[in-house]
Wavefront OBJ file of the C-alpha trace (Angstrom):
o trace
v -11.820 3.893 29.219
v -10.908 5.400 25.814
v -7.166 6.023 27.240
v -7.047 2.562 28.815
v -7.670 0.735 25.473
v -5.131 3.211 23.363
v -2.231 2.017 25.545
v -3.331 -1.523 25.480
v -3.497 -1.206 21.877
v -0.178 0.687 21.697
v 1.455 -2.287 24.519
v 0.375 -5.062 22.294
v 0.837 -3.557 19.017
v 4.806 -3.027 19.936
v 4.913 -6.622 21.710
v 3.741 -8.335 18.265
v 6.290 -5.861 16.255
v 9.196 -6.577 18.491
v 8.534 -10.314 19.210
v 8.039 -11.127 15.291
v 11.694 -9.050 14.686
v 13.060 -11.142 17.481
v 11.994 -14.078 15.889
v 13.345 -13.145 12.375
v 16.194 -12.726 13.784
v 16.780 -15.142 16.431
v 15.175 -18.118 14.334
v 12.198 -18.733 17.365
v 9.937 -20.755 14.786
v 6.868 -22.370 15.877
v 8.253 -21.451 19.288
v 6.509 -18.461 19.694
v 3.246 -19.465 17.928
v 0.791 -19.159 20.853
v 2.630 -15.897 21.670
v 1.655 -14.231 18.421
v -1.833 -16.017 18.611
v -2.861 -14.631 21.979
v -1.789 -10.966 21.706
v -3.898 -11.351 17.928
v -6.687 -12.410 20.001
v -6.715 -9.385 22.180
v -5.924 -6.969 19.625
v -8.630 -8.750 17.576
v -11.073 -7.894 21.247
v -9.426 -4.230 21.711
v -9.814 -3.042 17.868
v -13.291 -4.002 17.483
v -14.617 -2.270 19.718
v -12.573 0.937 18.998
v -12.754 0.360 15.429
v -15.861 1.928 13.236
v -19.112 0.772 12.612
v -18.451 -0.395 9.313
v -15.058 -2.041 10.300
v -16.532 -3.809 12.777
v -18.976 -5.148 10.183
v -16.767 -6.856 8.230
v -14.607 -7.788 10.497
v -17.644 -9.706 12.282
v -18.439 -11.340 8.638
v -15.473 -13.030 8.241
v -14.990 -14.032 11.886
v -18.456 -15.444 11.757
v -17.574 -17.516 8.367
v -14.500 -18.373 10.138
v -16.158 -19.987 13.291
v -19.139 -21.363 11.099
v -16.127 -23.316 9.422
v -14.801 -24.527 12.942
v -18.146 -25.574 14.481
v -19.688 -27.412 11.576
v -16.553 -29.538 10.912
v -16.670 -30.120 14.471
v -13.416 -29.054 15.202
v -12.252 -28.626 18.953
v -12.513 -25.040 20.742
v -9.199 -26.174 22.528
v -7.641 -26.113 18.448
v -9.215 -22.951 17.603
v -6.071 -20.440 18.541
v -3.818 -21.911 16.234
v -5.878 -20.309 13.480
v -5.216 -16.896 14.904
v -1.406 -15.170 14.619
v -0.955 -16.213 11.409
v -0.951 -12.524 9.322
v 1.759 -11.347 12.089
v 3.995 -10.285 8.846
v 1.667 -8.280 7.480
v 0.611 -7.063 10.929
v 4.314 -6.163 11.996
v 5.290 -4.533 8.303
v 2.259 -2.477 8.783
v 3.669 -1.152 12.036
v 6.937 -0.570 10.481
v 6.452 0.846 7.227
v 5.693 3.994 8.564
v 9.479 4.466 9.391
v 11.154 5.035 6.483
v 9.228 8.461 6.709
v 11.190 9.791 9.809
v 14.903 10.026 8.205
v 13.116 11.875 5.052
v 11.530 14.441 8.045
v 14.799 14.474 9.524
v 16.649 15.291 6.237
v 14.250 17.925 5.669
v 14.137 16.255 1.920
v 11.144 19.022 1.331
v 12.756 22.537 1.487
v 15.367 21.071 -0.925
v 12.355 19.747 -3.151
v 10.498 23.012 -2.880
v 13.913 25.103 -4.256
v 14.212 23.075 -6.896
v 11.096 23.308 -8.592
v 9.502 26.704 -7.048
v 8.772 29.165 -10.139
v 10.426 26.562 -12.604
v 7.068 24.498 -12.725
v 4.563 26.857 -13.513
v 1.725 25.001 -16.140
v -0.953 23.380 -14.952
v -0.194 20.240 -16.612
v 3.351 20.084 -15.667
v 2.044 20.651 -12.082
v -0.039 17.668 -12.479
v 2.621 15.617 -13.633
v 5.740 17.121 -11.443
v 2.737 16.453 -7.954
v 1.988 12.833 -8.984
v 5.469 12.084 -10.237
v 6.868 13.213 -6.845
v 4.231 12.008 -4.552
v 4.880 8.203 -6.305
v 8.495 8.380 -5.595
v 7.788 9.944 -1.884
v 5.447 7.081 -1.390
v 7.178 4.134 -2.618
v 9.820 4.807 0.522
v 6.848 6.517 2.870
v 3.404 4.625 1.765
v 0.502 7.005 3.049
v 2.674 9.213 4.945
v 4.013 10.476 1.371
v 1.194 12.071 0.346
v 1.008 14.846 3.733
v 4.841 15.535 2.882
v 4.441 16.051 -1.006
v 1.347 18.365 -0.178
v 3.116 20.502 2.457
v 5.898 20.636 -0.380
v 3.738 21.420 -2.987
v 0.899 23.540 -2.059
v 2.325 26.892 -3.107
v 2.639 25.775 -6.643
v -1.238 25.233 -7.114
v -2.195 28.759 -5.187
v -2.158 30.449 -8.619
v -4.335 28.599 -10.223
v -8.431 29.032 -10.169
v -9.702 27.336 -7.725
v -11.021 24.694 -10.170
v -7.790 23.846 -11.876
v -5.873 24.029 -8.629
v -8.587 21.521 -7.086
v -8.488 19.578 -10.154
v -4.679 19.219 -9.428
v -4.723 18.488 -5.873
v -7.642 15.673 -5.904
v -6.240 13.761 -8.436
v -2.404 13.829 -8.507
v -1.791 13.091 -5.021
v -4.151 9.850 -4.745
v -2.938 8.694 -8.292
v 0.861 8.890 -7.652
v 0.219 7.258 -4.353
v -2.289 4.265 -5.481
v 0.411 3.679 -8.660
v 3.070 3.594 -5.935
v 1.208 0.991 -4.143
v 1.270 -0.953 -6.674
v 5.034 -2.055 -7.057
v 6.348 -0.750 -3.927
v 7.219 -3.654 -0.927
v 6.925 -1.141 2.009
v 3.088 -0.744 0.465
v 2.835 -3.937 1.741
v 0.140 -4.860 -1.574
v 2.530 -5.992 -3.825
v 4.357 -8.026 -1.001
v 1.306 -9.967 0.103
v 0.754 -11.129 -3.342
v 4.365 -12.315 -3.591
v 4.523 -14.152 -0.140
v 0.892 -15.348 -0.921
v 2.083 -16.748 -4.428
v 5.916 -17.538 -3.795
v 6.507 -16.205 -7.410
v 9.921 -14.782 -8.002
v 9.815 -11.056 -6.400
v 12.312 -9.700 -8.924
v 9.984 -10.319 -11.659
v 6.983 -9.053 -10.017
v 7.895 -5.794 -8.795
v 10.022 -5.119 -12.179
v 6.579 -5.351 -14.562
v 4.503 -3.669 -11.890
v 7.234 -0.542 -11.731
v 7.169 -0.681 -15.700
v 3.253 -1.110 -15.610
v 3.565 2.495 -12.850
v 5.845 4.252 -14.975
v 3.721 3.803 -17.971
v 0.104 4.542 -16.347
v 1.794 7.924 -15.039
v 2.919 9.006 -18.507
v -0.783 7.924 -19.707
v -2.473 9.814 -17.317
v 0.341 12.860 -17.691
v -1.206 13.144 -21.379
v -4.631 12.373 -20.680
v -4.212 15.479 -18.096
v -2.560 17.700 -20.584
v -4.757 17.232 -23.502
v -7.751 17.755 -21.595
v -6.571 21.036 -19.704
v -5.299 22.612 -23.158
v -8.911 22.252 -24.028
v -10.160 24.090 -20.829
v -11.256 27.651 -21.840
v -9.654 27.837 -17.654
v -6.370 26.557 -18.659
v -6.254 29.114 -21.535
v -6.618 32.042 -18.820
v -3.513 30.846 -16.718
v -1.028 32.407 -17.007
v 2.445 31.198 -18.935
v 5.547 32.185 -17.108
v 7.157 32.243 -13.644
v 6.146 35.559 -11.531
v 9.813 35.706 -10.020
v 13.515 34.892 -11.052
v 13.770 31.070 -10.058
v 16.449 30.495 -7.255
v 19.816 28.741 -8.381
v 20.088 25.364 -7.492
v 23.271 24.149 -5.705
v 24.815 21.242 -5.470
v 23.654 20.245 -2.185
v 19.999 20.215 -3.198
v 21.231 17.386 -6.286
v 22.752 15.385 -3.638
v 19.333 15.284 -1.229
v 17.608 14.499 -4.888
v 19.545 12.095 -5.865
v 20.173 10.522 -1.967
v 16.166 9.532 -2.131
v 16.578 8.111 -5.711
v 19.706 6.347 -4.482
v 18.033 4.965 -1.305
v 14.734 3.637 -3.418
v 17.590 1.406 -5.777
v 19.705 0.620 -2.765
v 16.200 -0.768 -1.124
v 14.795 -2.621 -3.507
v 18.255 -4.061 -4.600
v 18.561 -5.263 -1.473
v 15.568 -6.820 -0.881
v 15.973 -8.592 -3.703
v 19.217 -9.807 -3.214
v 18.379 -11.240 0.233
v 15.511 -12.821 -0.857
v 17.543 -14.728 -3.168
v 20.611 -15.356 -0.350
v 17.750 -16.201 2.452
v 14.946 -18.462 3.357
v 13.008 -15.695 4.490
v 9.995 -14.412 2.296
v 9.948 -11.378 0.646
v 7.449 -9.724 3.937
v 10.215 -10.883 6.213
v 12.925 -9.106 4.599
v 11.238 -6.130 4.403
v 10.478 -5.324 7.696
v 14.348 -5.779 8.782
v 15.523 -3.659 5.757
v 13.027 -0.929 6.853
v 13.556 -0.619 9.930
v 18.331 -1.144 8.771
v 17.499 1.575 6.476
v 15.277 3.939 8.873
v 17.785 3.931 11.482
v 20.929 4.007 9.857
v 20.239 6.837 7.308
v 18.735 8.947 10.210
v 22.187 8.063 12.315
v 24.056 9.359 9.134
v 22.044 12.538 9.101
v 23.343 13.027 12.856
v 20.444 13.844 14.178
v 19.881 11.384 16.978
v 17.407 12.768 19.581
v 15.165 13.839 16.758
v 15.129 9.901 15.824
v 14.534 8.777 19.421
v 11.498 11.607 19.763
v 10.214 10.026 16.011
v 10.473 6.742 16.880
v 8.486 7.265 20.248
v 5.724 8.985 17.839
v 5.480 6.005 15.633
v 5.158 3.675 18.515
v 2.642 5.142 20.141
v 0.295 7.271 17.762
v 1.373 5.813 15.072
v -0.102 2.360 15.931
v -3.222 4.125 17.536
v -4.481 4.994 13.927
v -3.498 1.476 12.863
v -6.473 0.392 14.952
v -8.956 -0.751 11.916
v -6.606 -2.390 9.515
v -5.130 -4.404 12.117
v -8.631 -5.727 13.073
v -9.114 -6.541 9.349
v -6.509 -8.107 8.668
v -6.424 -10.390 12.210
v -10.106 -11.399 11.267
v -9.280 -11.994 7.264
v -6.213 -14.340 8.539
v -8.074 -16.229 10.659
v -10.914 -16.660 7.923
v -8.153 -17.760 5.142
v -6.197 -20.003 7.819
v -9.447 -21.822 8.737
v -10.567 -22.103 4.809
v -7.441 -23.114 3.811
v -6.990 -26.054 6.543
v -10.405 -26.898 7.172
v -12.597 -25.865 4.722
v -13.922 -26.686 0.814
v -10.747 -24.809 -0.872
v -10.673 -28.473 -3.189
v -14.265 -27.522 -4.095
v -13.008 -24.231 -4.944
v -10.633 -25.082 -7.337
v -13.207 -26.997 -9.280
v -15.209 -24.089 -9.790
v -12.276 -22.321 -10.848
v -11.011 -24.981 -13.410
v -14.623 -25.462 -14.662
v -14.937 -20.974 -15.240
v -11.076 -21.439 -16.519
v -12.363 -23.730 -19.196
v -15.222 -21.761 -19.981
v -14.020 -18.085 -20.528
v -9.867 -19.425 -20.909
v -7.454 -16.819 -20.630
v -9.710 -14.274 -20.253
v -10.779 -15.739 -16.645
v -7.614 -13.460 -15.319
v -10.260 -10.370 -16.487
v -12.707 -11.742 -13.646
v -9.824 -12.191 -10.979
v -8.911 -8.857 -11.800
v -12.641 -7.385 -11.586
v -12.973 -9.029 -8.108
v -9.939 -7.530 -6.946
v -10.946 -4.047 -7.700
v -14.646 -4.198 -6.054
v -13.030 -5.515 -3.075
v -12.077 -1.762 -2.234
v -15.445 -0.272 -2.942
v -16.012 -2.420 0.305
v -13.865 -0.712 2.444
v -11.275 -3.552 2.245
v -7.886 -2.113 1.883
v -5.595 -3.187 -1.324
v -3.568 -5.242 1.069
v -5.836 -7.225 2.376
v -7.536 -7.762 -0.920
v -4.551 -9.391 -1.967
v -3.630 -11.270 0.951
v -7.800 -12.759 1.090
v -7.296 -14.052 -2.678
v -3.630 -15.554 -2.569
v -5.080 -17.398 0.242
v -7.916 -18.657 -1.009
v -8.140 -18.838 -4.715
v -6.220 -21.805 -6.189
v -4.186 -20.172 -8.319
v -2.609 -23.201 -10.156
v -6.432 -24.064 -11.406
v -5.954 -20.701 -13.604
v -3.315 -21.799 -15.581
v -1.088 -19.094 -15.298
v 1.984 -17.979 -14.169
v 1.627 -16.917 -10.324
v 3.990 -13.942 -11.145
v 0.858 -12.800 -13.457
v -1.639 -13.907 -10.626
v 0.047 -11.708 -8.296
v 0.596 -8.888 -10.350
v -2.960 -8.784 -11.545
v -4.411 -9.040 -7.821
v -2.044 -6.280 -6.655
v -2.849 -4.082 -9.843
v -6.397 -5.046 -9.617
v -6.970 -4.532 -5.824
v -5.192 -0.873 -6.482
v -7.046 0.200 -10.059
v -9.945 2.087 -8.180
v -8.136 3.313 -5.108
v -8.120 6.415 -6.254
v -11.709 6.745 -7.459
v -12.749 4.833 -3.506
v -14.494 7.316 -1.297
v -13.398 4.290 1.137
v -10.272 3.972 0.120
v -7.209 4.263 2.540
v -6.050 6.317 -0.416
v -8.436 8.522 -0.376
v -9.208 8.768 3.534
v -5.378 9.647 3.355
v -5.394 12.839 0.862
v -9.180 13.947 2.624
v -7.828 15.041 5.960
v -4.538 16.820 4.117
v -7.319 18.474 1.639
v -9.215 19.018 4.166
v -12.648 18.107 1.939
v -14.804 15.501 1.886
v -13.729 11.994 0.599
v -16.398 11.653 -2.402
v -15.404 15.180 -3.816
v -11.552 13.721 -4.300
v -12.857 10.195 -5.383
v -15.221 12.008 -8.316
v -12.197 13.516 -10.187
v -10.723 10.245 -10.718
v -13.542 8.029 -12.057
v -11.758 8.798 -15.890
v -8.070 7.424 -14.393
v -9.366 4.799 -12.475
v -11.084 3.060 -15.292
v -8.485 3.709 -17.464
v -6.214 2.072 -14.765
v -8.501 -1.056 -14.579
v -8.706 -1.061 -18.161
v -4.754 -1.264 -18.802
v -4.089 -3.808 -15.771
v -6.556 -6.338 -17.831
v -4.815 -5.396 -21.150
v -1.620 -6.259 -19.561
v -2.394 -9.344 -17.898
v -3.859 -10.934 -20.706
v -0.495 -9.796 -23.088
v 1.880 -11.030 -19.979
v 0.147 -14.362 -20.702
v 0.112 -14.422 -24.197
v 3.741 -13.419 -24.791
v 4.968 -15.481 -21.535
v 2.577 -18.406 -20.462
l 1 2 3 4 5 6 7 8 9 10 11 12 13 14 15 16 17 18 19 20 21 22 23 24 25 26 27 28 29 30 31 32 33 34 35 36 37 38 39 40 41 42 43 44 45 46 47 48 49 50 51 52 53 54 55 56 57 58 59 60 61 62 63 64 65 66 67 68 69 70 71 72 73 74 75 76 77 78 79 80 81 82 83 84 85 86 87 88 89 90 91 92 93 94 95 96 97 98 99 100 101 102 103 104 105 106 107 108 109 110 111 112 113 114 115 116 117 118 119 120 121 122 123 124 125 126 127 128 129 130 131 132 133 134 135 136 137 138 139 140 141 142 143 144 145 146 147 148 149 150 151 152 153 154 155 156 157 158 159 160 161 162 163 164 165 166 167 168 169 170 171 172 173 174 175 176 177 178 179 180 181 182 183 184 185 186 187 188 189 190 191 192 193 194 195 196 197 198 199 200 201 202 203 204 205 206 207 208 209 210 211 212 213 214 215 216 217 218 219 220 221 222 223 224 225 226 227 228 229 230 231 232 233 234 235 236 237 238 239 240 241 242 243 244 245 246 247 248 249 250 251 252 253 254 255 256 257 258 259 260 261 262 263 264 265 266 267 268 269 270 271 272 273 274 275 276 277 278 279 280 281 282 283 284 285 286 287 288 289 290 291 292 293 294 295 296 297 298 299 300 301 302 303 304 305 306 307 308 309 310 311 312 313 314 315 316 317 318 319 320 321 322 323 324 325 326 327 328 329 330 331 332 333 334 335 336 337 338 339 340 341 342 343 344 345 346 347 348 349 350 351 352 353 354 355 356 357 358 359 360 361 362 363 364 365 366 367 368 369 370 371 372 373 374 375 376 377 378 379 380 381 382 383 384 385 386 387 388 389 390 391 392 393 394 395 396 397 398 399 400 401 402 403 404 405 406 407 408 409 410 411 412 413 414 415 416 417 418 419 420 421 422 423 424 425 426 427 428 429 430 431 432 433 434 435 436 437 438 439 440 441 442 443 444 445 446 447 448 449 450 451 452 453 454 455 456 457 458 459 460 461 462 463 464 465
């Protein structure tokens, strides 16, 4: 039975892929509508039964809400499908974000990382700093997958170390580089949800969210250093490289450089295209990923490698997908039936009346809700695509640039610190330890984090309302 509803799941996760890219690119709107809504619907049936326990459970919340909605406004059963389809996007860039990871396999981008900095990095502190830096450039091109290829990279250099400093390096580096990632990076699909959600100019959204990423790194780079030149541990390690570091060529600049190159190329692009199309910022996304993906792996020349990748990422790489597409399918139909049938007018009062109240400082308590969504189990993504839906953001009085970057910020500050994070569930199995003994080390960076996304908010308003 178990095998029968894996390649169900795997059929109808590539149908809703491949159909929405057909329609992007054919221009099928509204045509394929019931398409979309019935293959949600059966996903929606397939997932939650192969989903978790606690999945399932919210999942079943929001459906119920949903339905509640339906039945009490007496709405027709006959109407009720065209509330289901409607977070295909997000469904679909799910499925092919994980792509842009095969040309950087392909490449073999880590042996040319690993020369580079092997017995050149050798401090603790610059350990910290060289893991996160590198695991939050891996994962703005590679999302989760990032943080398996920066450990396999990276291992050797925290082997020297006690096994508390080394553990101290590994728990917290990886999940922070990754979460700040997340948090201006389209393929992390957070940061595009709130843009879509919000239709606020992209360029301006993802360029303070990089800045804020940049400058919560170099925070937590200092914060790391001044605490480890206080460990008595720390003191003990040694100071030097144990060998003669290799010489770098110029081949291993150019790999360097070709990821760096391919991030601005990306992102560039995206943004360009948003500006030249009518598609939104999701849309474009998923067609530059899966451009990108293909084309840099045909440059490489390494074809049937690509073709063996691409059947991996259609087939087990959807599998694991299983409970975040059932959370997502459930939250859009929730947010599509609020939006169209339920109080959202009623909502925006009580918004307006708590935005005269508490005045600018009512972005703090958007922010706050944001970041206990994950200590639900909800991922950052759909955290952000569950309050652009629903909360009237025009009764705030702000800029929906600042909305969105504050959800996206918000819904990331504690990802690291989440024992249900997908974060953390991500670095756990690499680790191989428990999820609560990687989530403890960053309590300290994750309120810091939620700290500095309010600060900024509230000076984003002041100095541009």
């Amino acid at each position: 039975m178990r095998k029968i509803t894996n390649l169900l799941l795997v059929i109808l996760g590539n149908l809703l892929a491949i159909g929405y890219v057909l329609k992007l690119i054919f221009n099928l709107h509204h045509r394929v509508d019931l398409v979309f809504a019935a293959i949600s619907i059966l996903l929606l049936l397939i997932t939650f039964f192969k989903s978790g326990r606690t999945f399932s459970i919210i999942a079943g919340v929001f459906l119920s809400l949903g339905f509640w909605i339906l039945i009490s406004n007496h709405i027709s059963f006959a109407e009720y499908w065209r509330y289901f389809g409607t977070s295909t996007n997000i469904l679909t860039l799910l499925i092919v974000a994980p792509l842009f990871s095969i040309p950087i396999k392909l490449g073999a981008y880590n042996r040319t990382v690993e020369v580079i900095f092997r017995n050149r990095v050798y401090r603790p502190n610059h350990v910290h700093g060289l893991l996160s830096f590198f695991t939050f450039l891996l994962s703005s091109l590679m999302s989760m997958a990032a943080i398996a290829v920066s450990h396999s990279i990276f291992h050797n250099l925290t082997r020297k170390f006690p096994k508390t400093i080394s553990e101290r390096i590994e728990f917290s580096s990886y999940a922070r580089g990754n979460a700040l990632a997340l948090v201006w990076s389209p393929v992390g699909v957070t940061v595009g949800a709130a843009i879509s959600g919000t239709h606020s100019n992209p360029g301006l959204v993802i360029g303070v969210s990089l800045t804020f990423a940049v400058f919560i790194i170099l925070i937590d780079y200092m914060m790391v250093s001044t605490f480890m030149k206080k460990s008595k541990e720390q003191l003990a390690v040694f100071s030097g490289p144990s060998v003669h570091p290799e010489p770098i060529s110029l081949k291993h600049w150019i790999s360097i450089m070709t990821i760096a190159l391919v991030i601005i190329l990306f992102v560039t692009a995206t943004l360009v295209l948003h500006h030249l199309w009518r598609l939104n910022i999701i849309d474009i996304v998923i067609l530059l990923i899966i451009l990108f993906s293909v084309i840099w792996s045909l440059i490489l020349k390494k074809t049937r490698r690509l073709i063996v990748q691409l059947k991996l990422k259609m087939t087990q790489g959807i599998s694991v997908l299983s409970s975040q597409l059932l959370l997502f399918i459930s939250v859009g139909f929730f947010t599509q039936v609020f939006i169209n049938v339920g109080h959202l007018d009623q909502l925006a009062l009580i918004i307006e009346n708590l935005q005269h109240k508490l005045g600018p400082f009512i972005i703090i308590f958007i922010v706050l809700i944001a970041a206990s969504g994950i200590q639900l189990g909800l991922s950052p993504a759909l955290i952000a695509v569950l309050m652009v839906e629903t909360i009237p953001f025009d009764a705030l009085h702000i800029r929906p640039e600042w909305f969105a970057f504050a959800v996206a910020a918000g819904a990331l500050s504690l990802a690291a610190a989440s024992p249900f994070s997908v974060t953390v569930n991500s670095v756990s199995p690499v680790l191989q330890r428990i999820q609560t003994d990687i989530s403890k080390k960053n309590y300290g960076f994750s309120i810091m984090m939620l700290c500095m996304v309010n600060i900024w908010v509230l000076i984003l308003q002041y100095l541009f309302p």
